[in-house]
N, CA and C of each residue as an Amber inpcrd file, in Angstrom:
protein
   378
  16.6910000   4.8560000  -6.0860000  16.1040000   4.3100000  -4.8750000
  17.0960000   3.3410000  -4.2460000  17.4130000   3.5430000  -2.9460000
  18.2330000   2.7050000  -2.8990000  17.9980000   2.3670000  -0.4810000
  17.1080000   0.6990000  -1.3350000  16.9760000   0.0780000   0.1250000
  15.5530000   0.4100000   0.5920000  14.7890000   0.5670000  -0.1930000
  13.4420000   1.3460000   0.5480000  12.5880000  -0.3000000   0.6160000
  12.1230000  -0.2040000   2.0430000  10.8850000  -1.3470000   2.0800000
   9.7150000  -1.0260000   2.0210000   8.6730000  -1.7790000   1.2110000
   7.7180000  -1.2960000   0.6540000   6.7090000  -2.4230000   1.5090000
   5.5400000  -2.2520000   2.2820000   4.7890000  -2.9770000   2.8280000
   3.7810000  -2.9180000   2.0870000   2.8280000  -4.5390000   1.5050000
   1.9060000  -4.2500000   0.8460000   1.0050000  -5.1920000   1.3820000
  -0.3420000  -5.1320000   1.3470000  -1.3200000  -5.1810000   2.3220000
  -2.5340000  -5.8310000   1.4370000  -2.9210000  -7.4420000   1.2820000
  -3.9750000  -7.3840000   0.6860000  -4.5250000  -9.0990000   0.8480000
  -5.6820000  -9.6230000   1.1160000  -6.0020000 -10.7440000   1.8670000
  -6.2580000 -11.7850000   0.8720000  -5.8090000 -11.4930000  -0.5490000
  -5.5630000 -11.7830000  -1.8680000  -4.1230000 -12.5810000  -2.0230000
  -3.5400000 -13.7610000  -1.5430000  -2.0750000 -13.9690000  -1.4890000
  -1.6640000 -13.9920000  -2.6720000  -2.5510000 -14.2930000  -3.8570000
  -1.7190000 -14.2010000  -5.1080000  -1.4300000 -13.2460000  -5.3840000
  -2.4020000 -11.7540000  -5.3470000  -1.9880000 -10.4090000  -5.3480000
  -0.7930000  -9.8840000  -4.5830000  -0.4700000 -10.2770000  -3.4640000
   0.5720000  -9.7500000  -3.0490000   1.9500000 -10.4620000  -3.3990000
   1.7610000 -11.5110000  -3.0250000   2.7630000 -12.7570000  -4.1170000
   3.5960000 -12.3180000  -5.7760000   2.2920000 -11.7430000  -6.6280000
   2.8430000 -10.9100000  -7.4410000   3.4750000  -9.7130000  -7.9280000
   2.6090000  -8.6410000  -6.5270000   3.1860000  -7.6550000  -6.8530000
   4.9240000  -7.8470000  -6.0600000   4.8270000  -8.2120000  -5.1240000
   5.9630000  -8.7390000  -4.8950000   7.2160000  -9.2700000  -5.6670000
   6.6230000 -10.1280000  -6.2250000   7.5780000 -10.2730000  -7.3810000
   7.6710000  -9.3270000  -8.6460000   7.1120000  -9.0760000  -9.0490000
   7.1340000  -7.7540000 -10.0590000   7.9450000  -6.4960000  -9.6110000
   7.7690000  -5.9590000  -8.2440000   8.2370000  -5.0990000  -7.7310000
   9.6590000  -5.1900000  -7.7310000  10.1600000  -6.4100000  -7.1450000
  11.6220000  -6.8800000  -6.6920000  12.2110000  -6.7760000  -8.1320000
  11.5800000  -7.8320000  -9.1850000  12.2740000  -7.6460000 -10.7530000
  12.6850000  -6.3330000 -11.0690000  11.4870000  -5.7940000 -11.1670000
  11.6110000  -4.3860000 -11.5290000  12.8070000  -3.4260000 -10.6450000
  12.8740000  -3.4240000  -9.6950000  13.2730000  -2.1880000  -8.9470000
  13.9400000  -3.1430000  -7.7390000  15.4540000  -3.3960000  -8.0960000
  16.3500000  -4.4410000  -7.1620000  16.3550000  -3.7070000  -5.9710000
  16.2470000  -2.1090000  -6.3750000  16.4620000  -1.5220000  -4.7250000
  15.1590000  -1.6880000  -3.7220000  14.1180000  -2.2560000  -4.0560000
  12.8390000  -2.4360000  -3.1370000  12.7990000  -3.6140000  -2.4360000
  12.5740000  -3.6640000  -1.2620000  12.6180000  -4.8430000   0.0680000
  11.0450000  -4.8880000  -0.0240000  10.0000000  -5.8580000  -0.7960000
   9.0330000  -5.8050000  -0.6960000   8.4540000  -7.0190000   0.6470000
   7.7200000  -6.3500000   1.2670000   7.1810000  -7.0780000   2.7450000
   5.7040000  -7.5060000   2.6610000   5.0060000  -8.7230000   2.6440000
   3.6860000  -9.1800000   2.1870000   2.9880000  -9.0110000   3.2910000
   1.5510000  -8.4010000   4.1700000   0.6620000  -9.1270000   4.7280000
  -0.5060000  -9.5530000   4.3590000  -1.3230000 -10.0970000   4.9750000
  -2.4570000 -10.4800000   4.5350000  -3.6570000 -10.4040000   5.1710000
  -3.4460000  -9.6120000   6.5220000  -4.3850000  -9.1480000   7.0550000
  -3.7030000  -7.6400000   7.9030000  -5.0320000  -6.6970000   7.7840000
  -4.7090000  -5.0710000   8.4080000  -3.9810000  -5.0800000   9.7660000
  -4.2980000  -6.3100000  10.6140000  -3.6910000  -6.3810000  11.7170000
  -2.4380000  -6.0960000  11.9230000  -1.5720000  -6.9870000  11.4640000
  -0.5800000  -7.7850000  11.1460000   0.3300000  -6.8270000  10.4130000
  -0.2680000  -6.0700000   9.7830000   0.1090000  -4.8510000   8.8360000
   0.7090000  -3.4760000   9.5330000  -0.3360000  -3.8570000  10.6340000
  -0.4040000  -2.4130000  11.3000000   1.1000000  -2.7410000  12.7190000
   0.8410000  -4.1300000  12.9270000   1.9140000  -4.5180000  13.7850000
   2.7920000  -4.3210000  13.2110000   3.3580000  -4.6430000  12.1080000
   5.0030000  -3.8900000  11.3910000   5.3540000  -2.6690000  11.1000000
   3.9260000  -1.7110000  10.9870000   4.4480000  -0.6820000  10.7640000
   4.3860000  -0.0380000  11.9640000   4.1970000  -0.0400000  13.0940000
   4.3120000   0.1830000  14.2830000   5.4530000  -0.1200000  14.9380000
   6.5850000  -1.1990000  14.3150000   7.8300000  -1.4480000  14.6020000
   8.8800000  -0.7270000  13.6810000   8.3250000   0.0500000  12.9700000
   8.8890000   1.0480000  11.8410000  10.0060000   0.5610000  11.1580000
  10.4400000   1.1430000   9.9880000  11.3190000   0.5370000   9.1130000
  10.7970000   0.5150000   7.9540000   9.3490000   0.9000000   7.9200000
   8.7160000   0.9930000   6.6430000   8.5970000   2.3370000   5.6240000
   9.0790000   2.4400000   4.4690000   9.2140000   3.4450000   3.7500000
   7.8950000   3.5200000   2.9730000   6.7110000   2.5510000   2.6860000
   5.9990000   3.1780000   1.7030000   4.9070000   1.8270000   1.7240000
   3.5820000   2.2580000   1.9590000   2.1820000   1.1160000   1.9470000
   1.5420000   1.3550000   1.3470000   1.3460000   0.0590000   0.5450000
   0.2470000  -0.1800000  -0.2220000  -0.7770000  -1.3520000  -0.0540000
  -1.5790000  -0.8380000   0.2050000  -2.8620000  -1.5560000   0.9260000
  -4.4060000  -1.6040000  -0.1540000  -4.8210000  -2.6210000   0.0300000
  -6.1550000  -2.6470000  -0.7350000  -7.5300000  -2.1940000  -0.0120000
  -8.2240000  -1.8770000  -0.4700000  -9.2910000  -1.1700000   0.3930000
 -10.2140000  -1.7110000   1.1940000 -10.1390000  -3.4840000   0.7180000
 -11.6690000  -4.3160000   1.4610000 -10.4460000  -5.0810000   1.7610000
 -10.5940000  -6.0070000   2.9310000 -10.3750000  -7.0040000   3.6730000
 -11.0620000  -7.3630000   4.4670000 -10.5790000  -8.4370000   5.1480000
 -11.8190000  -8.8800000   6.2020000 -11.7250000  -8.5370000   7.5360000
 -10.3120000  -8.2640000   8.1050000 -10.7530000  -7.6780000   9.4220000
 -10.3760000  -6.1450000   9.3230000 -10.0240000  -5.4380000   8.4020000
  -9.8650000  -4.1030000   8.6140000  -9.8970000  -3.5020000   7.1100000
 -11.0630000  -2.1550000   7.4950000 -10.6130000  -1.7620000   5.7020000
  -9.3370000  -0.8710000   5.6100000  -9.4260000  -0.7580000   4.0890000
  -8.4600000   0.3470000   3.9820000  -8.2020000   1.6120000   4.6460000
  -9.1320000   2.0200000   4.8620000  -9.8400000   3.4570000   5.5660000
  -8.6990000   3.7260000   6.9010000  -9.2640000   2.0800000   7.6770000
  -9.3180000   2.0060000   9.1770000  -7.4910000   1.5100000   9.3380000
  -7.2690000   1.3810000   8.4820000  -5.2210000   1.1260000   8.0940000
  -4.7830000   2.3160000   7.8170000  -5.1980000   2.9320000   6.4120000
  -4.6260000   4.3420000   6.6030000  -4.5230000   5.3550000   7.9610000
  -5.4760000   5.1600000   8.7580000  -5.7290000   6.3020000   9.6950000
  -4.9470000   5.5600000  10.5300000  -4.7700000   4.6830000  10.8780000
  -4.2150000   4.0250000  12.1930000  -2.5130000   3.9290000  11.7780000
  -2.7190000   3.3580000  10.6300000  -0.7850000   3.7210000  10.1050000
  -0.3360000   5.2840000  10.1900000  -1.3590000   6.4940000   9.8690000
  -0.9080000   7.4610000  10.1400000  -0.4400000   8.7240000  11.2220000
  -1.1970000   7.1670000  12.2330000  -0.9850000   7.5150000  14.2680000
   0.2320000   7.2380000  14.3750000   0.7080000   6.3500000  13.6950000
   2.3130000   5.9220000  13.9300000   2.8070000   6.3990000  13.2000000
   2.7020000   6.9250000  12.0420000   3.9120000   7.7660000  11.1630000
   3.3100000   8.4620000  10.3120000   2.9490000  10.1520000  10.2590000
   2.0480000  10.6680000   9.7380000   2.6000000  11.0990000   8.8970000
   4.0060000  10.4560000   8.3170000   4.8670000  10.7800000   6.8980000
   4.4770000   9.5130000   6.5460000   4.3940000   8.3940000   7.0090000
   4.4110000   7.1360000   5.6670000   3.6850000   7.7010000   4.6420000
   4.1260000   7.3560000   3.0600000   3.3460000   7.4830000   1.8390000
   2.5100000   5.9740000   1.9340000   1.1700000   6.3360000   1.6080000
   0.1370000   5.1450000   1.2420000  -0.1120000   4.8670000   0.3800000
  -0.3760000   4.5080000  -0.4600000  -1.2530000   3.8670000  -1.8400000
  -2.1760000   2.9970000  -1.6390000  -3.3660000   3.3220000  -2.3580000
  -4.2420000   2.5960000  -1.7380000  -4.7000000   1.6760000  -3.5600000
  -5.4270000   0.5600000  -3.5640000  -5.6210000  -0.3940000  -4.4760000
  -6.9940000  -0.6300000  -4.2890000  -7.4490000  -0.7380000  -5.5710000
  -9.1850000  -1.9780000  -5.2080000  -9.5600000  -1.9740000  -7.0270000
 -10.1650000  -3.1900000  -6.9840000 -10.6290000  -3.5790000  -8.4350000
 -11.4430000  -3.0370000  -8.6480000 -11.5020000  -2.3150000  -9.9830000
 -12.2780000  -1.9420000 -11.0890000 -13.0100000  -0.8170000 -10.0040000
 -12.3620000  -0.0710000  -9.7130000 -12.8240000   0.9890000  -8.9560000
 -14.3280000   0.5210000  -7.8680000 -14.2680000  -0.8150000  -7.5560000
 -14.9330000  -1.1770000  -6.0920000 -15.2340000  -0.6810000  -5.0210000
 -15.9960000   0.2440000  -4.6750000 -15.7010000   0.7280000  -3.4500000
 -16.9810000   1.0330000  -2.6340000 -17.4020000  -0.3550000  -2.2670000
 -18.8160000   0.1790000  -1.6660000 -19.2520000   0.8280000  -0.5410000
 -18.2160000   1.1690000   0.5690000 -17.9560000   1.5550000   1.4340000
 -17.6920000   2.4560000   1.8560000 -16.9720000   3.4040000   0.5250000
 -16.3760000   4.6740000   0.4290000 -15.2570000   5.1960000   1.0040000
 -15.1270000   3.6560000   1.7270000 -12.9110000   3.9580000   2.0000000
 -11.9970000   5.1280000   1.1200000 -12.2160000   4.8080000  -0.4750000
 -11.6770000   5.6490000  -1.1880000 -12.1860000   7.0180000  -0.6440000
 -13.3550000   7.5300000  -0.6290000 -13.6710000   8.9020000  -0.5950000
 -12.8470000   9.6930000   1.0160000 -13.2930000   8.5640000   1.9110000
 -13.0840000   8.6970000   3.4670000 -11.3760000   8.9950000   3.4150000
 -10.8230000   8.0250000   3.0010000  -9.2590000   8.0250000   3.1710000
  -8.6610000   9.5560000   1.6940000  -9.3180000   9.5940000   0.8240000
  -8.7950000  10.9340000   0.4970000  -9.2430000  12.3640000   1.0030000
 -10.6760000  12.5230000   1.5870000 -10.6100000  13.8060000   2.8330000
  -9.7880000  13.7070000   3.6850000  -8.8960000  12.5620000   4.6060000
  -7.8070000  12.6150000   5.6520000  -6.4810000  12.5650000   4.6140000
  -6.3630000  12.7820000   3.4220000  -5.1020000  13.0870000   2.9320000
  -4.5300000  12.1760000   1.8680000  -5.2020000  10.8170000   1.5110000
  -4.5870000   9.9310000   0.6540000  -4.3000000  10.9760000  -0.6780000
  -3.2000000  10.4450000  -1.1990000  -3.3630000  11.3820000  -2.4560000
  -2.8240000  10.0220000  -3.3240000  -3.2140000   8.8560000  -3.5260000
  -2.7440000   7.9310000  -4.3470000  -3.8120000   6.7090000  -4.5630000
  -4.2360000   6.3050000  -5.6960000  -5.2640000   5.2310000  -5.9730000
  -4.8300000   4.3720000  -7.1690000  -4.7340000   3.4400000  -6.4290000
  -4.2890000   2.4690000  -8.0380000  -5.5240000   1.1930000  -8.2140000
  -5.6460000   0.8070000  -9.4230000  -6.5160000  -0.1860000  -9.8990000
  -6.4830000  -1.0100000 -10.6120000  -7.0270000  -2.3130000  -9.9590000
  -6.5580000  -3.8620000 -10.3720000  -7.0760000  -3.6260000 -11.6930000
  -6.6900000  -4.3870000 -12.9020000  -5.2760000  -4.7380000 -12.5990000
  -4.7320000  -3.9500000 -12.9170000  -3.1160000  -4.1590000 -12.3080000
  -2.1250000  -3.3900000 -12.1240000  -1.2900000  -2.6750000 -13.6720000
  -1.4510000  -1.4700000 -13.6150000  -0.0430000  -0.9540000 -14.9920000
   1.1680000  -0.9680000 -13.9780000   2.5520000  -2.2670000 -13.9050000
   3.4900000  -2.2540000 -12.8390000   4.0020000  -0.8910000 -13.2420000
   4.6350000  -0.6640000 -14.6180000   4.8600000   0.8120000 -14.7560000
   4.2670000   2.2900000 -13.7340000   3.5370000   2.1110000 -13.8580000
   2.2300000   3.2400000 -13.2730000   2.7890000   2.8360000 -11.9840000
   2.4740000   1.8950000 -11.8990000   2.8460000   1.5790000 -10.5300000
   4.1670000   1.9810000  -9.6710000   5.2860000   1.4870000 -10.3270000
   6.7570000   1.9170000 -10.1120000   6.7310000   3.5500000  -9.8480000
   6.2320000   4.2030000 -10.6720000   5.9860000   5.3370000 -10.7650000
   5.6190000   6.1690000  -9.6550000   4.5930000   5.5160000  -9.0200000
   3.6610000   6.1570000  -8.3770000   4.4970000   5.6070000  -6.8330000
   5.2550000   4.8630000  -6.7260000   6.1350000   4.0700000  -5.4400000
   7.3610000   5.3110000  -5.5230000   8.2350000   5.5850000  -6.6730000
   9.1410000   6.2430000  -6.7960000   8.9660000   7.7450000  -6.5440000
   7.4630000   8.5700000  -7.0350000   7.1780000   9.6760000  -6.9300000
   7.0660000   9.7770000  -4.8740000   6.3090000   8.8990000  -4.8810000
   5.8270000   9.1760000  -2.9410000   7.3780000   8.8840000  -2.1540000
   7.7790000   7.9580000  -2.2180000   9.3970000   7.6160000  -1.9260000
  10.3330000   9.0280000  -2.1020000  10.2330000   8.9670000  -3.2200000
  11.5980000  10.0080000  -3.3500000  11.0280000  11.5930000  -3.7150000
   9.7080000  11.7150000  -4.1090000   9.0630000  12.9360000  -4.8600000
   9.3500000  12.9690000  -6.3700000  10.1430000  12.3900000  -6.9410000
  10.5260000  12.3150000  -8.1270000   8.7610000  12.4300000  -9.0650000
């Protein structure tokens, strides 16, 4: 991997704070980018440069659902990953966002392994 920025999306600052740092340790070639709200999220990836999002499914002004679909108006190649604790999902973001195509779900807490994994497979196909 070499130079990929990874946008990750979650209204949790310690969560992103960490994976952030975990990510960078792990994998020197990743430019990890924090937001903390879908907005804000959706404004960077709309200025493109982004190789790969990972977003959590509840927030407060936008769910996961309503990020995936709107990130995929602007780039209907970005790879997504989507996150939520202990399989949370009262809303059914998860179900909604895998009929429009998600093919990735990860769950707090994090295996970073699994994780790396699952960044490197959508990134590169590996």
């Amino acid at each position: 991997m070499m130079g990929h920025r990874i946008l990750i999306v979650d209204d949790d600052v310690s969560i992103t704070e960490y994976l952030k740092m975990e990510l960078e340790e792990c994998c020197s070639e990743l430019e990890v980018i924090c937001e903390n709200e879908g907005y804000l999220a959706l404004n960077r990836i709309m200025t493109g440069g982004i190789d790969l999002l990972l977003t959590d499914i509840a927030m407060p002004d936008m769910d996961g659902y309503e990020l995936y679909s709107r990130a995929k108006e602007y780039n209907e190649h970005l790879p997504i990953i989507m996150m939520t604790g202990f399989g949370y999902d009262p809303d059914h973001v998860v179900v909604k966002s895998r009929k429009a195509g998600l093919k990735d779900v990860i769950f707090k807490p994090f295996d970073i392994k699994k994780l790396t994994d699952k960044i490197k497979k959508r990134i590169l196909g590996e």
